[in-house]
N, C-alpha and C positions, 0 to 999 in steps of 0.2 A: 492331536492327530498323530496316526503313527505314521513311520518311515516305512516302504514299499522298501522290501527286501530284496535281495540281490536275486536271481535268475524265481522269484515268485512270477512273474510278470514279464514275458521276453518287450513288451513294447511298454516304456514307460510311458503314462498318462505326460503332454505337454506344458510345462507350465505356462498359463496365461498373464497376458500383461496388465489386467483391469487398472491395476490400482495406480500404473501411468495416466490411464485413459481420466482415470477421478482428477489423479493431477491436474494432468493439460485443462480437465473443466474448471476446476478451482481457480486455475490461471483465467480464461477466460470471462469467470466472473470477477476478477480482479480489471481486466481489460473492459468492460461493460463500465465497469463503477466508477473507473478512471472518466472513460469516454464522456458519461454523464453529470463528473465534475469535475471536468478541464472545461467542457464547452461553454461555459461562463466566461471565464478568464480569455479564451478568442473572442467572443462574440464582446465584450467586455467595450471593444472599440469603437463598436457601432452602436452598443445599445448606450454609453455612456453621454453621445449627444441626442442621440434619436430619444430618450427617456432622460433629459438635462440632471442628469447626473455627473457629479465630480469624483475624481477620483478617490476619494476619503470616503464616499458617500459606499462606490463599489468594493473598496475595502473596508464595509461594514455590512455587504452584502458575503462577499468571499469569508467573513469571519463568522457569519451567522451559520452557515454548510457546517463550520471545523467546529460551531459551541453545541451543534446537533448533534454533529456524528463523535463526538467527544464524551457527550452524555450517556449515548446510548452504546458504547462499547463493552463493558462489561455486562448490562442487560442482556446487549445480545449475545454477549459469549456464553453468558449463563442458561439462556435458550436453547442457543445451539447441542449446550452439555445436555442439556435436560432430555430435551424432544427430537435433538439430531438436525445434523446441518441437512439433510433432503430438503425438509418443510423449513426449516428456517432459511433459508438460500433461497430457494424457492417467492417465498413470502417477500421474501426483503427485496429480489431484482423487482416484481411488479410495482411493489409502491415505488422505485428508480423512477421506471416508464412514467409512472402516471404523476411525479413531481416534476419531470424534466416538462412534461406536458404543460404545467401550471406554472412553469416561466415563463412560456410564451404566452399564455394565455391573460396572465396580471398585468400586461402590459397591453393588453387592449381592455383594461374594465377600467384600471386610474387614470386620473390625470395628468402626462408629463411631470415631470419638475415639483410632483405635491410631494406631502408627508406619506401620505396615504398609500402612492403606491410603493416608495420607499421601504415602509413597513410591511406589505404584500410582499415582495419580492425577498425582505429580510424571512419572513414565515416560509416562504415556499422551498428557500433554498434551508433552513435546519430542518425542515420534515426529508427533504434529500439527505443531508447530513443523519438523521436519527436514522433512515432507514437503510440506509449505508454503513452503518456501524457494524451490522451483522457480518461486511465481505469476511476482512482479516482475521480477525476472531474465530470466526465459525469456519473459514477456510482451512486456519490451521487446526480445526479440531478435527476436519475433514481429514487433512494430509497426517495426523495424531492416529485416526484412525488406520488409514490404508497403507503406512507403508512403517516399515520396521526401523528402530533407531538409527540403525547404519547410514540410511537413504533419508534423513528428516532435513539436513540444510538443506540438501537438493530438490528436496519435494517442494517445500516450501521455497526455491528458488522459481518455480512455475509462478507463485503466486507475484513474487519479484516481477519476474518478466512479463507477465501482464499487463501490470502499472505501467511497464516500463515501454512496451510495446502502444499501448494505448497513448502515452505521452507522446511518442512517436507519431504514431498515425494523427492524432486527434488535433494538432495546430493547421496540419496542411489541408485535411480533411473538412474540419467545420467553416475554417477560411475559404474556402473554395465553394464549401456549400452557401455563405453569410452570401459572398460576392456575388451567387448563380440564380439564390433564391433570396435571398431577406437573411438577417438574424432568428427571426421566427419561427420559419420554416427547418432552419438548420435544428432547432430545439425541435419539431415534432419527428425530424426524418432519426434522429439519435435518441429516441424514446423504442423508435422500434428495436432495438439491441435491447433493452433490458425485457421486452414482453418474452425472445426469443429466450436469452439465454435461461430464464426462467421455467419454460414448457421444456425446453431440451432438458437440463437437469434432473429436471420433477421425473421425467418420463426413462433417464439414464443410470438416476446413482442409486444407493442405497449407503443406510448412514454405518453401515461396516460390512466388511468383507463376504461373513460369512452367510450374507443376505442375497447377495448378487448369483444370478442365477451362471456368470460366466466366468467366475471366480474358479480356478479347476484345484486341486488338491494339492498338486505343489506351490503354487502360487498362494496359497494360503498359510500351508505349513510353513514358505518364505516370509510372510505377513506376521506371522505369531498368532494369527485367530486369537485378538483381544477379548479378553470377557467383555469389556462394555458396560463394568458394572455403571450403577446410577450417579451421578455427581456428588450426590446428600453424605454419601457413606464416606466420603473423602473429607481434605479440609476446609470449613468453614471462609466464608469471604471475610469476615476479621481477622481470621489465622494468617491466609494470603494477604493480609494488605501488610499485614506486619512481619510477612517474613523477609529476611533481610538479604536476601541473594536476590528477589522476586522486586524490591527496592532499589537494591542497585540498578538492577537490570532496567529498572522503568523511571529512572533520575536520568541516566545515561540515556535513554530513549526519547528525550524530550529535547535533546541537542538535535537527534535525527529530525522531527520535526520542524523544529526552528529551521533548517537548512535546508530541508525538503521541499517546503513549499514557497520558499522565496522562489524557488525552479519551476514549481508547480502551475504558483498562481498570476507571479511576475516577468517571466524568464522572455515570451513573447512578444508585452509591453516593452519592454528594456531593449531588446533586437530592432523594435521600429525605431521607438522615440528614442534611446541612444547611438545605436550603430547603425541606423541609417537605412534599413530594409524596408520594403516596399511589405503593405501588408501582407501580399500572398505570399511572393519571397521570404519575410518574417518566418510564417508558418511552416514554410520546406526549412528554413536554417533550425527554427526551434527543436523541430525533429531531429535533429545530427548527436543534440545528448543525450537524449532519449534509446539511441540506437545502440550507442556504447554502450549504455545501461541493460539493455536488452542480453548484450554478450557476455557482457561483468557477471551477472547477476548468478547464472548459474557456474560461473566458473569459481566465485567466491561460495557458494554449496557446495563443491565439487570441495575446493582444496579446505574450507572448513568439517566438510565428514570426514577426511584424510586424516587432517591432524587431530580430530578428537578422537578416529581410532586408535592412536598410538598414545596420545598424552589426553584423553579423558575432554568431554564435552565443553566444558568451559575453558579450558587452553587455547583447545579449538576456537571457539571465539572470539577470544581476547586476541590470538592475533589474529583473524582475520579483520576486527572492528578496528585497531590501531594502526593495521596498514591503509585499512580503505580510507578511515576517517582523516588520518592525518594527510595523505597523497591529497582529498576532495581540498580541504582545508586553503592547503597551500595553493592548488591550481585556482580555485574561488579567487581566491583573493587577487593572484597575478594578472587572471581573469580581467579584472575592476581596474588593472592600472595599464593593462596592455594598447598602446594605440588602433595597434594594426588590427582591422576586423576580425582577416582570418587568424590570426594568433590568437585572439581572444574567442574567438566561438570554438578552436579548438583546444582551449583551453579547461572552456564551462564543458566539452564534451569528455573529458577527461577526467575532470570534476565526480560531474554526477556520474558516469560509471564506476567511479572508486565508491561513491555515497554506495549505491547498488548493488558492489562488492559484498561489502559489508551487509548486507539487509538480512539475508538470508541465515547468517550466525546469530542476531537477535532473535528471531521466532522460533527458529530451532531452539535454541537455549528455554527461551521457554515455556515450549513443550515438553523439552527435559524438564523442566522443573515446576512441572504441572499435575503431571500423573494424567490421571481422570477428569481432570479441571482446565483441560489444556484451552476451551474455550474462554473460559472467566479470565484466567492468567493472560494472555493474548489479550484478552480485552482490555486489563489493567497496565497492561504495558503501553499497548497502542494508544490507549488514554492520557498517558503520558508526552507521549509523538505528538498529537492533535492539540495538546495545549500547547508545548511548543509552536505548532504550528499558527493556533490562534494568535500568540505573542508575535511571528514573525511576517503573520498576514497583515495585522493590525497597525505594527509600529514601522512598517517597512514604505509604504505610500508617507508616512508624517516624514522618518530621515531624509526620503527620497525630496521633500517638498520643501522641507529645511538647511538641508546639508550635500542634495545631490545624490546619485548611483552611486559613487566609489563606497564613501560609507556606510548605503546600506549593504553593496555586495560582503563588501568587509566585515558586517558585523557578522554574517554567517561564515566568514572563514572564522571569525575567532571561535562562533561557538562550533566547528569541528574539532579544530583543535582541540578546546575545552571538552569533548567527548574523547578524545585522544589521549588525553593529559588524567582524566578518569578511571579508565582503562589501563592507564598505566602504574599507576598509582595505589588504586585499590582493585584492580580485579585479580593482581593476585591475592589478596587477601580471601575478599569472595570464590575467588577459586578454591580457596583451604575449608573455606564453610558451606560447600556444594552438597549434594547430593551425588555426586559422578558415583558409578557401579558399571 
């Protein structure tokens, strides 16, 4: 496109904002996807005697979601690439609604306490997990799309704050709905959030700029107006799984995970049954690291586009992933030993906004080092995150039931560290064998 020349034009055309506007939706379906798989882990309390369920039994449900959406992260990043995140975004929040639906619903066809509905409830929640694989993935291929290298942590800081907002809302929200209405109810009233965001999307985006009818000329010429060539023309998914920056980056990614969701899926449980809050109360304190996360998130976009303008994309990263990681680490951990309530919940609040910090340098990075394939790459990374996370769902209710909270809190401070200690060790190296231009 060309440049409008100087006194051509007394009134220069305005530049529009769209490609905020795709953001803040991208966020949103980040906020939707979360809502419809935290509300498990609240309701987790009521349905665990109301459906004579043990705790092991519910951390074989919460693991079933992560070996779903774990599988299907790369498929659907490679969808996304293929057909464009509109219809795949689209596609993906409906089947949300209509899985969130089939939680409630499994629990009035089995019988309490069988196998049978155990296994229902394991199916219903990885068809959530598979069809949830599309958010991150195809989000960041959305944010790959609409906004220009400059603005990529921060774009994808949207998608951060969504998660992180939804974490937020979603303890004091569904607790209050469990307590007004049933657990039941609260699963079909948070089914409506994934129909909407769905029809709003479909009816708002387009899968690149130069589609959008409110896209105006400068806003686009600021965009880069991407070719958009086809995924195929790019490199192969054996290429990607073996290239070695794209490895790093999704070894190190699997630390996030494991630390992630001990917050995600336990963080609630752990405020009743160890520090002492009343469920509802629970659910308002849950919210408080969530919120910090919410302000971290873009502020760690903000200062990782900063430093990779100056010293090149992956610098950028690397520190912002060693400050955030190593700060969560340590407060984790003090977290687990601290007596005093409030010291320790403003601890964990400090915690996970450092984790958050940091989130935004991961998917930025790689999109950098994705090209055309920024959906598949995202998916192979995040794939990475969700086994972690499988590992820290799975083995965190057994420490807990053997050894106590301190331990398991602690095992997620060691593995921050150990993404810390990662980064520091070898992302300079990976930094030398980058792609940075």
């Amino acid at each position: 496109m060309q440049k409008l020349e100087s006194g051509s034009d007394p009134v220069r055309p305005k530049q529009s904002s769209v490609r905020w506007l795709i953001a803040g939706m991208v966020g949103a379906f980040a906020f939707v996807s979360y809502i419809e798989r935290m509300n498990i882990s609240v309701a987790a309390e009521l349905m665990m005697p109301d459906l004579g369920l043990t705790k092991i039994q519910m951390g074989q449900v919460f693991s079933s979601f992560l070996v779903g959406y774990a599988i299907f992260q790369v498929p659907a990043g490679k969808l996304g690439d293929v057909i464009g995140p509109r219809v795949t975004l689209a596609l993906a929040a409906v089947l949300w609604g209509c899985a969130t639906i089939f939680t409630a619903t499994v629990a009035n066809i089995f019988v309490a306490g069988g196998g049978s509905l155990l296994m229902a409830l394991v199916a219903v929640r990885f068809l959530l997990g598979a069809s949830e694989g599309a958010t991150f993935p195809v989000g960041s291929r959305a944010i790959r799309n609409w906004t220009p290298p400059r603005e990529r942590a921060f774009g994808n800081a949207f998608m951060m704050a969504g998660s992180a907002s939804a974490a937020a809302v979603s303890a004091p929200i569904v607790s209050w709905l469990m307590l007004r209405f049933g657990w039941r109810p609260a699963f079909y009233i948070t089914s409506v959030l994934a129909f909407g965001i769905a029809l709003l999307w479909y009816a708002l985006a387009t899968d690149y700029p130069r589609d959008h009818r409110r896209v105006s000329p400068r806003e686009l010429e600021a965009i880069g107006n991407f070719s958009g060539e086809p995924a195929h023309k790019h490199s192969s998914l054996p290429e990607l799984l073996t290239d070695r920056n794209i490895l790093f980056l999704s070894i190190s990614y699997t630390c996030e995970g494991y630390v992630l969701f001990i917050f995600v899926f336990w963080l609630y449980i752990y405020l009743v049954e160890v520090r002492g809050f009343s469920m509802l109360n629970g659910g308002l304190v849950a919210s408080l690291p969530w919120l910090t996360a919410l302000v971290c998130t873009h502020l760690g976009g903000l200062v990782c586009d900063r430093i990779s303008e100056r010293r090149g994309r992956f610098a950028g990263a690397r520190t912002v992933i060693t400050v955030g990681y190593g700060l969560s680490g340590l407060l984790l951990f003090a977290a687990a030993k601290l007596n005093g309530r409030a010291a320790a919940v403003a601890a964990l609040c400090i915690s996970v906004g450092a984790l958050y910090f940091a989130e935004p340098a991961f998917w930025a990075t790689a999109v950098h080092l994705s090209r055309e394939r920024a959906g598949t790459v995202s998916g192979i990374m995040n794939t990475a995150g969700i086994l972690g996370g499988v590992i820290s769902t799975s083995i965190t209710p057994v420490i807990v039931s053997h050894f106590g909270w301190i331990p398991a809190l602690a095992s997620g401070a060691a593995v921050a560290i150990g993404c810390t200690a990662m980064w520091l060790l070898l992302g300079g190296e990976s930094r030398r064998q980058s792609i940075d231009h």
